[in-house]
C-alpha positions in Angstrom: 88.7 89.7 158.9 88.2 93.4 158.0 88.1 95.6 160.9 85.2 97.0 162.7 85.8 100.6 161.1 85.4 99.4 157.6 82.5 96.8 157.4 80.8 99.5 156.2 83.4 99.1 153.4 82.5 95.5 153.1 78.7 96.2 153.5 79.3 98.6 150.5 80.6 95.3 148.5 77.8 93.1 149.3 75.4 95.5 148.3 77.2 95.9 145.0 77.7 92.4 144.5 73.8 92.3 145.0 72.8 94.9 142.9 75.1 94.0 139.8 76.7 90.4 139.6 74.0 88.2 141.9 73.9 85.7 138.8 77.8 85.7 138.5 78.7 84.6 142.1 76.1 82.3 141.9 77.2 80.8 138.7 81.0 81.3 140.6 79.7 79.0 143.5 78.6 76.5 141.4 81.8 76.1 139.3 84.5 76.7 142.6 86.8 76.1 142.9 87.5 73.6 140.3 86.8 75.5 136.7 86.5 79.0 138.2 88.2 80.7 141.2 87.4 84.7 140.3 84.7 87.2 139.8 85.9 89.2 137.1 84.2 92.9 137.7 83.7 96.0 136.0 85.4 99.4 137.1 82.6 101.2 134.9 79.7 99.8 137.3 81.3 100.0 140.8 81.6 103.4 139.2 77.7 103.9 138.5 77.0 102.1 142.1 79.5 104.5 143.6 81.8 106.9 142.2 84.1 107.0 145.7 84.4 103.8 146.4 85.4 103.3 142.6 88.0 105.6 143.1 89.4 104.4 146.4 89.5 101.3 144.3 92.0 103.1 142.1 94.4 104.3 144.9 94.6 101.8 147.6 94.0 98.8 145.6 95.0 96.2 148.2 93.0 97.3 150.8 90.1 97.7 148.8 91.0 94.2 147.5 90.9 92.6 150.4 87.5 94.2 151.2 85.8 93.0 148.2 87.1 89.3 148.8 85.8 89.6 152.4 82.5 91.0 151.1 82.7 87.7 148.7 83.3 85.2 151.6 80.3 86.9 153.4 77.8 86.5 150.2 74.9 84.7 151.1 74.4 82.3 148.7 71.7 79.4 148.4 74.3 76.3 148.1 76.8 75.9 151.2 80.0 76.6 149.4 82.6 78.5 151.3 84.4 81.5 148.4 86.9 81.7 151.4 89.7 81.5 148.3 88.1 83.0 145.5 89.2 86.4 144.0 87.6 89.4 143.3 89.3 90.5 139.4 88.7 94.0 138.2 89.1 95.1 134.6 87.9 98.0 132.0 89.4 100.9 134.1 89.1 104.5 133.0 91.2 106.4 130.2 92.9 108.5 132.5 94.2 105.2 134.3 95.3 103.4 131.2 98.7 104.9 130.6 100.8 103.8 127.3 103.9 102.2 128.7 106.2 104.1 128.2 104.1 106.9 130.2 104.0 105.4 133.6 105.7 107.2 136.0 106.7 107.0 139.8 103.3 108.6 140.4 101.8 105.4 139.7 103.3 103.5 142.3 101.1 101.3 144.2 97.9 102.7 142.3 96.1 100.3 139.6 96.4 100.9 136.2 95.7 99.1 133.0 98.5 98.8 130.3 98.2 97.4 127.1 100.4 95.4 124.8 101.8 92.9 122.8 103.1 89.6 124.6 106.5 89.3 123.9 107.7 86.6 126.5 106.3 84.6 128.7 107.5 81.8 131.1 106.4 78.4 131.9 103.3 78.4 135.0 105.7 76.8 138.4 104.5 76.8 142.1 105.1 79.7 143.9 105.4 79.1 147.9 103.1 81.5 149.7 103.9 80.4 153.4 106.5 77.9 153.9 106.0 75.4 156.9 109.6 74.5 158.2 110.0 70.8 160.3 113.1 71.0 162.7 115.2 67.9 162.0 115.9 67.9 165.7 112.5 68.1 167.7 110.2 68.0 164.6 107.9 71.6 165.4 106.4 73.1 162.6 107.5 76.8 162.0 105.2 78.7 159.4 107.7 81.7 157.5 105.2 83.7 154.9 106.6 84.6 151.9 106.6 87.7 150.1 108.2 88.7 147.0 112.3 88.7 146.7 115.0 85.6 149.1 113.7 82.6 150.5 113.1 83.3 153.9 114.1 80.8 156.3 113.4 81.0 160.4 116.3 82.2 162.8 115.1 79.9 165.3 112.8 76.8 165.7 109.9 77.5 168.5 110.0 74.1 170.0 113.6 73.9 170.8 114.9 77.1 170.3 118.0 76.0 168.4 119.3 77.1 164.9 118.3 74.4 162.5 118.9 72.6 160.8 114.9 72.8 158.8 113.9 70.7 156.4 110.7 72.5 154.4 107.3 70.2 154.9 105.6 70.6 151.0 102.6 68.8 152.4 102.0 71.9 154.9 103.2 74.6 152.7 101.0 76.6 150.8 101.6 76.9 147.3 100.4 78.6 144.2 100.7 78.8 141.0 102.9 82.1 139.2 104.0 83.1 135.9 105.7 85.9 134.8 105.0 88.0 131.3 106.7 90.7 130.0 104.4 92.7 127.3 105.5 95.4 124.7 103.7 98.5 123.1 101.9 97.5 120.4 103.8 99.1 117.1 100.4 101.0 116.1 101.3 103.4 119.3 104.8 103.7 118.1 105.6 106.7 115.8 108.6 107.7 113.9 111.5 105.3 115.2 110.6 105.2 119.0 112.1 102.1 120.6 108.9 100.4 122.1 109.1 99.8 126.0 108.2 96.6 127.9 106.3 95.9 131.3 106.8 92.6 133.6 103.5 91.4 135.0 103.6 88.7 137.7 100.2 86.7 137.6 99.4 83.7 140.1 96.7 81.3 140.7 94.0 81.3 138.0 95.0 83.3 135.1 98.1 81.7 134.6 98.6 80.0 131.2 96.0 82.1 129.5 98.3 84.1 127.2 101.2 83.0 124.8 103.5 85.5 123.0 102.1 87.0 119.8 98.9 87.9 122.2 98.0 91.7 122.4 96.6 91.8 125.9 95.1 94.1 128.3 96.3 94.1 131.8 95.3 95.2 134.9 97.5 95.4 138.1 99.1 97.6 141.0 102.6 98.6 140.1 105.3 98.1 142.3 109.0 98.8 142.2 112.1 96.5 141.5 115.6 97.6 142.8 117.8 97.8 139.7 121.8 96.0 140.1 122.7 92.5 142.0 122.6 91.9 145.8 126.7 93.4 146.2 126.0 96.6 144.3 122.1 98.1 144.7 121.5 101.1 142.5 118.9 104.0 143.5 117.4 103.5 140.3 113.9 101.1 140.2 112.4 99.2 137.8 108.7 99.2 137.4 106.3 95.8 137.1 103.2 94.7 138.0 101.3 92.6 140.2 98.4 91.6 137.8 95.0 91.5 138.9 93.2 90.7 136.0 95.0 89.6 131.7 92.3 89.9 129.0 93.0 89.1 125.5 92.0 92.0 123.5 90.0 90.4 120.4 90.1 94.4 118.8 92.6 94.4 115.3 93.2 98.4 116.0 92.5 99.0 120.1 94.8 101.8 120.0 93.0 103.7 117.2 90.9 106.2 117.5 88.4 106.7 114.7 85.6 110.0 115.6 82.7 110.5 114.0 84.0 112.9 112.0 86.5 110.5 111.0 84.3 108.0 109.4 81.6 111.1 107.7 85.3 111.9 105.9 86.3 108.0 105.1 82.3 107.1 103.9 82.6 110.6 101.4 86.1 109.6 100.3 84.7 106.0 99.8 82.3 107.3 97.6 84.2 109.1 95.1 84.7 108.4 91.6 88.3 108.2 91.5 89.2 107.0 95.1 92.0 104.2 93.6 93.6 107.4 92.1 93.9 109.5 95.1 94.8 106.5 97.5 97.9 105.5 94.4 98.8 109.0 94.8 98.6 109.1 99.0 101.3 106.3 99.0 105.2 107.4 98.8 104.5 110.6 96.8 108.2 111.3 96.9 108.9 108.4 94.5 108.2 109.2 91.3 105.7 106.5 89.1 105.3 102.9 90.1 101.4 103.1 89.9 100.7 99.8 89.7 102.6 98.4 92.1 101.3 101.7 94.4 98.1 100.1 93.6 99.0 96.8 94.7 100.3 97.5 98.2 97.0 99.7 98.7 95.1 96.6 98.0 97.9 94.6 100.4 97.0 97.1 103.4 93.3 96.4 103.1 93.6 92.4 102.6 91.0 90.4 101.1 88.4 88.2 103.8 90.3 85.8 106.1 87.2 82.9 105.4 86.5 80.1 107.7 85.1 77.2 106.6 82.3 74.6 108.5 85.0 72.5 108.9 87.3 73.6 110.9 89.9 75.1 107.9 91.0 78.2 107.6 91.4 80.6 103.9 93.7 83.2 104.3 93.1 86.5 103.2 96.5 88.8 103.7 98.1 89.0 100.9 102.1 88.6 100.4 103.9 90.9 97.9 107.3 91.2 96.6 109.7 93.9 95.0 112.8 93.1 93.1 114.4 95.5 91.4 117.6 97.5 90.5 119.3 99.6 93.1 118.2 103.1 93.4 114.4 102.3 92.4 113.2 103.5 95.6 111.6 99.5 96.9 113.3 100.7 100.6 111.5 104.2 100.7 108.0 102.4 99.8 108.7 99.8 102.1 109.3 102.4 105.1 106.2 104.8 103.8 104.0 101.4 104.0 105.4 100.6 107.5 104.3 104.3 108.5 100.5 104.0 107.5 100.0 100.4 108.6 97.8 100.4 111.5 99.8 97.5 112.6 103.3 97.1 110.5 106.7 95.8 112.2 109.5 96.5 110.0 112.8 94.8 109.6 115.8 94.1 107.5 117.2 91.3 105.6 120.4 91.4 107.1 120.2 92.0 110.4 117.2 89.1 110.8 118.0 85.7 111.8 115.1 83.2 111.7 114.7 83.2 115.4 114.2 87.2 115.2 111.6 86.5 112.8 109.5 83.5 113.9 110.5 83.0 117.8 113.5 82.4 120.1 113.5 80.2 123.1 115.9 81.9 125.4 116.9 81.7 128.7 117.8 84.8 130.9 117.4 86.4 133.8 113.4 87.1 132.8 113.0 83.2 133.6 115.5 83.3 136.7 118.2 81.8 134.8 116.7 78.4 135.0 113.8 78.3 132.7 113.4 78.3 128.7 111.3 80.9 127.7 109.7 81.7 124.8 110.5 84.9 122.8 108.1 86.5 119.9 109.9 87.2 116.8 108.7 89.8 114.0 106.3 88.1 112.1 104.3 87.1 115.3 104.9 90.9 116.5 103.0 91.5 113.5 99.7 89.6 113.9 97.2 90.8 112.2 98.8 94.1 110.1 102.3 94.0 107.6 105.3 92.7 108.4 107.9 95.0 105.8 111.2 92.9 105.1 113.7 94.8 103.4 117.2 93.3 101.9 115.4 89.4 101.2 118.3 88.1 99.0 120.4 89.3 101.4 119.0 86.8 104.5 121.0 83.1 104.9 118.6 80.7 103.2 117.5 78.8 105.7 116.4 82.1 107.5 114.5 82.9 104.9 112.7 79.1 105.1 111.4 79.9 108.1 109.0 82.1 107.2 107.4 79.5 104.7 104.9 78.2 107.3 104.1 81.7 108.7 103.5 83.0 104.8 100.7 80.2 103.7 99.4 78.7 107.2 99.9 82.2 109.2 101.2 80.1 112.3 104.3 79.6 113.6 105.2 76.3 115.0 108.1 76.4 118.0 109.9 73.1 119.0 113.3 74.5 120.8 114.2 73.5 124.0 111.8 71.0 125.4 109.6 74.0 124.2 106.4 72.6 121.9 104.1 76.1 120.9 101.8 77.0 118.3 102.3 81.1 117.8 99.8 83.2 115.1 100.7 85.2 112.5 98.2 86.2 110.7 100.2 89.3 108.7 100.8 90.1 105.0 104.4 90.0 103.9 105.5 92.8 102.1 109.8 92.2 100.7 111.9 93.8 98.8 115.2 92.0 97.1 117.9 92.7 94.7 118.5 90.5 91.8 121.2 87.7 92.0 123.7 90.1 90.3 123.1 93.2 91.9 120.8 94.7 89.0 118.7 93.1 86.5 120.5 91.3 83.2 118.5 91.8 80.4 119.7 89.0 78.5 119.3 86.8 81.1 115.9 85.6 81.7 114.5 87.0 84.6 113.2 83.6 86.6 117.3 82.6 86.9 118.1 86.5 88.3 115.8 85.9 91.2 118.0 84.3 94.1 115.3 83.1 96.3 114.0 79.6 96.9 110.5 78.2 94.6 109.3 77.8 97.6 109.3 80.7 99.1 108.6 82.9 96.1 105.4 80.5 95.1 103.9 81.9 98.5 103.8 85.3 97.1 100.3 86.1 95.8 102.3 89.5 93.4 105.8 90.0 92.4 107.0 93.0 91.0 110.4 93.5 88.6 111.2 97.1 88.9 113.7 97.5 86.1 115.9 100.4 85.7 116.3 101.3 82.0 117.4 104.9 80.6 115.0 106.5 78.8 114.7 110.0 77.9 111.9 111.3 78.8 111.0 109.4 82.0 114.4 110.1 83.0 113.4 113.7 82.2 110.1 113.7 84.2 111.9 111.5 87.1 114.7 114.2 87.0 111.6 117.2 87.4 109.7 115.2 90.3 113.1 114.7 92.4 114.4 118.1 92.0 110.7 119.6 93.1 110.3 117.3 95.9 113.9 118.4 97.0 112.9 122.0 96.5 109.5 121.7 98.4 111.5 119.9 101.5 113.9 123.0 101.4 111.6 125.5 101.4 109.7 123.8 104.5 113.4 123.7 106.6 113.9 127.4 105.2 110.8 128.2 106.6 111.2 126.3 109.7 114.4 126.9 110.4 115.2 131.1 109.1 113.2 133.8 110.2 113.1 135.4 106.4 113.7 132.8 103.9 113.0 135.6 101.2 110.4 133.2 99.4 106.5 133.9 99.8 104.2 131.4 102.1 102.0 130.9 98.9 105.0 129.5 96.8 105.8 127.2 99.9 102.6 126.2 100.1 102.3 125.6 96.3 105.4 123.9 96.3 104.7 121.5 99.0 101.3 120.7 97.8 103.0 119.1 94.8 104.5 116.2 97.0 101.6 115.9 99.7 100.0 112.8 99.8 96.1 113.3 98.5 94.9 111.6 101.5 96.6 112.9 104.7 98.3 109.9 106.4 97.3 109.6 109.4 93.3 109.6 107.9 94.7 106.9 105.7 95.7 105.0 108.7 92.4 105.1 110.2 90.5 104.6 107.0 92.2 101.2 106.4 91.3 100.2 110.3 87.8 101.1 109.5 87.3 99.1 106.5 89.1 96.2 107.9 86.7 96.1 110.7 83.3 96.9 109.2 83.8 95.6 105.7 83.6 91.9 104.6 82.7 91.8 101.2 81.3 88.6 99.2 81.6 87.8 95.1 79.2 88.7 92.9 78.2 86.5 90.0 79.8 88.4 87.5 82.8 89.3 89.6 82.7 85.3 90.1 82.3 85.2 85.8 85.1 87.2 85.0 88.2 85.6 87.4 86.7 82.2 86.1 87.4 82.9 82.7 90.7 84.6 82.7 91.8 81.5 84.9 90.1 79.1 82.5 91.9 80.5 79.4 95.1 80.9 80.9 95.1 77.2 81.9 93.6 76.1 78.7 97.1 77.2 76.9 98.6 74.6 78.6 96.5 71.8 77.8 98.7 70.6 74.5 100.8 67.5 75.4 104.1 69.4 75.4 103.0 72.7 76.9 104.3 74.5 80.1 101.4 74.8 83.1 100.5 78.2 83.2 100.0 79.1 86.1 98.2 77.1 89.4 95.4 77.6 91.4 97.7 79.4 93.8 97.0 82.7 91.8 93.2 81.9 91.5 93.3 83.0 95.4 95.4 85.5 95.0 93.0 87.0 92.4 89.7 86.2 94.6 91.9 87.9 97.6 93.2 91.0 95.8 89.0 91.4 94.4 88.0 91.3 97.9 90.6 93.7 98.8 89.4 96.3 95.6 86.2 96.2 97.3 87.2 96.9 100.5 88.8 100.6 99.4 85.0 101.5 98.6 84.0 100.1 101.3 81.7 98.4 99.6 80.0 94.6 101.0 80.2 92.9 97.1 83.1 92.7 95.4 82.1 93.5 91.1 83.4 93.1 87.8 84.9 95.8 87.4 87.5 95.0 91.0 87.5 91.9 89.0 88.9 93.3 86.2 91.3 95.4 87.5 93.2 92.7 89.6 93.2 90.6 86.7 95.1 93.4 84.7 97.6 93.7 87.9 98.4 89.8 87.7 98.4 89.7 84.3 101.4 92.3 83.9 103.1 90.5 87.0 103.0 87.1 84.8 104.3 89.1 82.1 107.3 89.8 83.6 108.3 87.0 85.3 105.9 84.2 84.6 107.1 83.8 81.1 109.5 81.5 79.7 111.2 83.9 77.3 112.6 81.1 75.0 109.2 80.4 74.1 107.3 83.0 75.2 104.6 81.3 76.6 103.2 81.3 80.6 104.8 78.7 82.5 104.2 78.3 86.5 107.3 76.4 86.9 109.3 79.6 86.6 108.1 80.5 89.8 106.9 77.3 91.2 110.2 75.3 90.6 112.4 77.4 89.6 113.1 76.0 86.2 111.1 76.9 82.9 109.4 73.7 81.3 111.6 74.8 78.0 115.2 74.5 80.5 114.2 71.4 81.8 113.6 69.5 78.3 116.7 71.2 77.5 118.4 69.8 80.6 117.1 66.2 80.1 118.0 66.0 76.2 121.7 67.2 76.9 122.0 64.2 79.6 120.6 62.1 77.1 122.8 62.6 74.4 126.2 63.1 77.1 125.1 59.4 77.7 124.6 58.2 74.3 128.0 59.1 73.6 129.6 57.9 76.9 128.6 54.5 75.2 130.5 55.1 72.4 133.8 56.0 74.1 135.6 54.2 76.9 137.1 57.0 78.7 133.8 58.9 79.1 132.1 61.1 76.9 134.3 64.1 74.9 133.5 67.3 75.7 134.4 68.8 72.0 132.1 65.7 70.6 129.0 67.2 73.1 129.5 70.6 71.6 130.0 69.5 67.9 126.3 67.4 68.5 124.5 69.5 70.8 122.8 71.0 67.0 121.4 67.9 67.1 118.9 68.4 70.3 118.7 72.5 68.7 121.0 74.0 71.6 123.8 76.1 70.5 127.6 75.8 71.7 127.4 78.7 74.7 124.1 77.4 75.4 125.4 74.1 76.1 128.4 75.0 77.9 126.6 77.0 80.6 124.1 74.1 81.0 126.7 71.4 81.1 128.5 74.3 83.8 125.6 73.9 85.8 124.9 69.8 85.2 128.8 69.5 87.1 127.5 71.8 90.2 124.9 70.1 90.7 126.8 66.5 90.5 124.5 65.3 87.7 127.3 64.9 85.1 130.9 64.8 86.2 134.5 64.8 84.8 136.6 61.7 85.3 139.6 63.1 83.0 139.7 66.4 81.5 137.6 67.1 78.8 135.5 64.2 78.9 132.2 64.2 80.9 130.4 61.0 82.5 126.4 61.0 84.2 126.0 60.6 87.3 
């Protein structure tokens, strides 16, 4: 019961309650304490009912609390329902009490804030004891212990019989609720050049419990307390913060932590407008690497994502898009791949090597976050990533099935957990942008390019673009190459020189000439905002001409297939990607139609990506499988005739079928000698053809 001295405290409540949430607690009364046991309120109108009692609300939190929930019990309310266990939830504080994580400081203690974050882990919801009732085996009394934070606390002596024990602890009389524990991380928007993002515990109980899984970003609101650091033999001084949450709100915002000004989106809407906007947004990405426009173009389309659609029924389009580079060492794929990461409003970046597929999907793990004693579950990159661009550098140099876990997070954008008695569905709605070597280290330009890539089908079907970046001499790109690197260099020296000497002997006009040759045209922080804008405000839809023209070139491209021995083009896997990559074209103009002419430009993009490694170059036709399966329509009629006629033979001869006799008829199916060596090579790994004695081959 509050004290005489500060009813008017809890009179100050009522009349709050009255003014402002009348409807809420009576809609709370109705539902308690069943389906609801809080009253979430606003700081922004205790604030307008009155400013000091708001701010006392931000200093001594419990006390104030406790005031509030009085005032709640008190309520007068038109049903008899007793609110003696309902709690009072506050939310939406001010700026100035919303640190970033990594900002809180031990002038916070015991005040509320409001942090904000990414879920990374989360345990299990389990029964916290609040006061424990103890039974005396001896003379049975009852002795209530409350519980607060930290050891078990047992009695030192029973009140009936004042002897030692031994207790036994009476569930039915103990008072129980439920707790989870959460640990959220800075979003990677926040994070800037490098920084290691820092991580909060929040204990929750009762009600909000089980509301958030990992992958969440959340807003929470809570009192902070402090944590001794070490184990119970060695205590350090130091103290770790967490906090006792008071209120966990999903935050439904892509970008929360961006800020975009009016003067902000005046700039984005005039850049929208201009004639050559795809020009200056090619030339704002990576202007340090020289060329590569198309595939500059591409990732500029990748950061503004086509329209995720869903559909009446319950199904879900997606509209990231997924993108691959492989190409020759020394092309540069890394340094776009970092410069994308940098102008993401949401991007998580990681490498090949150093990934594991529990580091990108999730991890069940148990540590001392969970006590020791429970599993719980871990986000992983591509789930850190909801909702921006996860950057994978190094793909061909992951284990396989690594890399086969992120086939369900590339086409469904969920990630399904089953570890450790663990079932969880986690999202991850992000566009996958990778980078990979070819099988050999560099590109063999004899070797058709669909055999170089040492990925699996199934993982390289899921990309909607793939890029070969081939590294071939050639004078007078080499000569321009040579120009851009050497200026870019020079520009970067000058800025040290002028940062770093007090008289570098060089004008500020030439410095300032120089660098402007390798400054992006949009500056990247704008770009960064512009791409949250249109993401937000812009859902474009197909116009009937736009609708015409990726019809057609789909149409025509699948119509060379329709001979009785010709390869499939291509599937209707890349007549999404070409609807996605339209609706992303639009989206840079900021425009609500998507037109012909972002038809036709996406359409030339795919079609030069086909070109280089959706065609069979035997026959130089489009053929899907290259990509799809992973074997050209032309290898595997080759591969079926050369079984056929290592059988036919086998019947001839006892002792198997002669190698020398294969090679002297393989004319005979039109494959030549080398030709039919490396295939029968790769028939034996396999196990489709095998050699019982040397030089003489039997089918499996």
């Amino acid at each position: 019961m509050a004290q005489a001295g500060n009813s008017e405290l809890v009179d100050s409540f009522e009349q709050f309650f009255r003014n402002y949430y009348d409807n809420e607690i009576k809609q709370l009364a109705q539902r308690y304490p069943n389906e609801q046991r809080s009253l979430h309120i606003d700081w922004q109108d205790l604030y307008r009912f009155d400013p000091d009692l708001a701010d006392d609300f931000l200093n001594q939190p419990e006390q104030l609390q406790r005031y509030a929930e009085e005032a709640l019990r008190l309520y007068d309310l038109p049903i008899d329902v007793s609110l003696g266990q309902a709690h009072v939830r506050i939310r939406n504080l001010p700026e100035t009490e919303s640190p970033e994580i990594r900002e809180i400081r031990a002038r916070d203690m015991n005040s509320l804030v409001q942090a904000r974050g990414i879920v990374r882990k989360a345990t299990d919801v389990r029964p916290k004891i609040e006061e424990a009732a103890f039974e005396c085996q001896l003379c049975g009394t009852l002795t209530r212990v409350p519980q607060s934070s930290g050891d078990f606390q047992e009695p030192h002596e029973c009140q009936g019989c004042e002897r030692q024990g031994p207790f036994r602890v009476n569930f039915d009389q103990s008072e129980f609720v439920d707790s989870q524990k959460l640990r959220i991380q800075e979003s990677p928007e926040g994070l800037r050049g490098g920084e290691t993002p820092q991580s909060l515990d929040i204990h929750v109980e009762d009600d909000i419990t089980g509301e958030v899984t990992p992958g969440d970003h959340v807003s929470a609101t809570g009192v902070l307390r402090l944590e001794q650091q070490g184990d119970q033999q060695e205590k350090s001084p130091v103290f770790d913060f967490y906090m006792e949450g008071v209120s966990v709100e999903i935050d439904e915002e892509q970008f929360e932590d961006m800020d975009i000004t009016d003067e902000d989106k005046e700039e984005i809407v005039r850049l929208s407008s201009s004639q050559d906007i795809y020009e200056q947004m090619v030339a704002s990405i990576a202007p340090s690497i020289y060329g590569y426009d198309q595939e500059k173009l591409a990732m500029i389309l990748q950061l503004f994502s086509g329209v995720t659609k869903q559909l009446p029924d319950g199904s879900r389009i997606r509209g990231d898009l997924h993108m691959l580079l492989i190409g020759d060492p020394g092309t540069g794929k890394s340094q776009m791949l970092s410069y994308i990461q940098n102008i993401a409003p949401r991007a998580v970046y990681t490498s090949g090597k150093g990934s594991s597929s529990a580091g990108l999907t999730a991890a069940a793990v148990r540590d001392d976050f969970g006590d020791g004693q429970q599993w719980t579950l871990e986000a992983g990159a591509l789930v850190l990533a909801d909702q921006g661009i996860a950057a994978i550098d190094e793909l061909d140099k992951m284990r396989s099935e690594d890399r086969s876990a992120m086939h369900e997070a590339l086409e469904q954008q969920k990630i399904s957990v089953s570890k450790a008695g663990i079932n969880a569905t986690l999202k991850s709605r992000c566009s996958l942008l990778g980078a990979a070597n070819p099988k050999y280290g560099r590109f063999d330009q004899y070797e058709p390019i669909g055999e170089q890539i040492d990925l699996e089908p199934a993982l390289i079907s899921r990309f909607d673009l793939i890029f070969t970046v081939t590294d071939q001499p050639d004078e007078e790109k080499d000569r321009n190459l040579a120009e851009h690197i050497i200026t870019t260099n020079y520009a970067g020296e000058l800025t040290t020189q002028r940062e770093q000497m007090t008289s570098p002997g060089v004008s500020s006009e030439e410095i300032d000439e120089m660098t402007e040759q390798v400054d992006p045209e949009i500056d990247a922080e704008l770009l960064r905002k512009y791409i949250a804008y249109a993401k937000q405000n812009c859902h474009p839809r197909m116009t009937e001409a736009a609708r015409e023209a990726i019809r057609d070139f789909y149409v025509d491209l699948r119509a060379k297939g329709t001979d009785e021995d010709a390869p499939v083009p291509v599937t209707a896997r890349k007549l999404e990607a070409l609807v996605r990559l339209s609706e992303a074209s639009a989206r840079v103009r900021l425009s609500d139609t998507v037109e012909e002419a972002d038809a036709n430009r996406v359409i030339e993009i795919v079609r030069s990506c086909l070109q280089d490694i959706g065609v069979d170059p035997e026959t130089g036709e489009f053929d899907a499988d290259i990509v799809e399966a992973g074997t050209s329509k032309s290898q595997r009629d080759r591969i079926k005739n050369l079984k056929q006629l290592i059988s036919d033979i086998e019947e001839e001869y006892d002792d198997g079928a002669p190698v020398d006799i294969v090679m002297e008829r393989a004319d005979e199916i039109g494959m030549d000698q080398s030709k039919a060596e490396h295939e029968i090579e790769k028939l034996k790994q396999k196990g489709e053809v095998y050699e019982p004695s040397t030089d003489t081959l039997r089918t499996t």
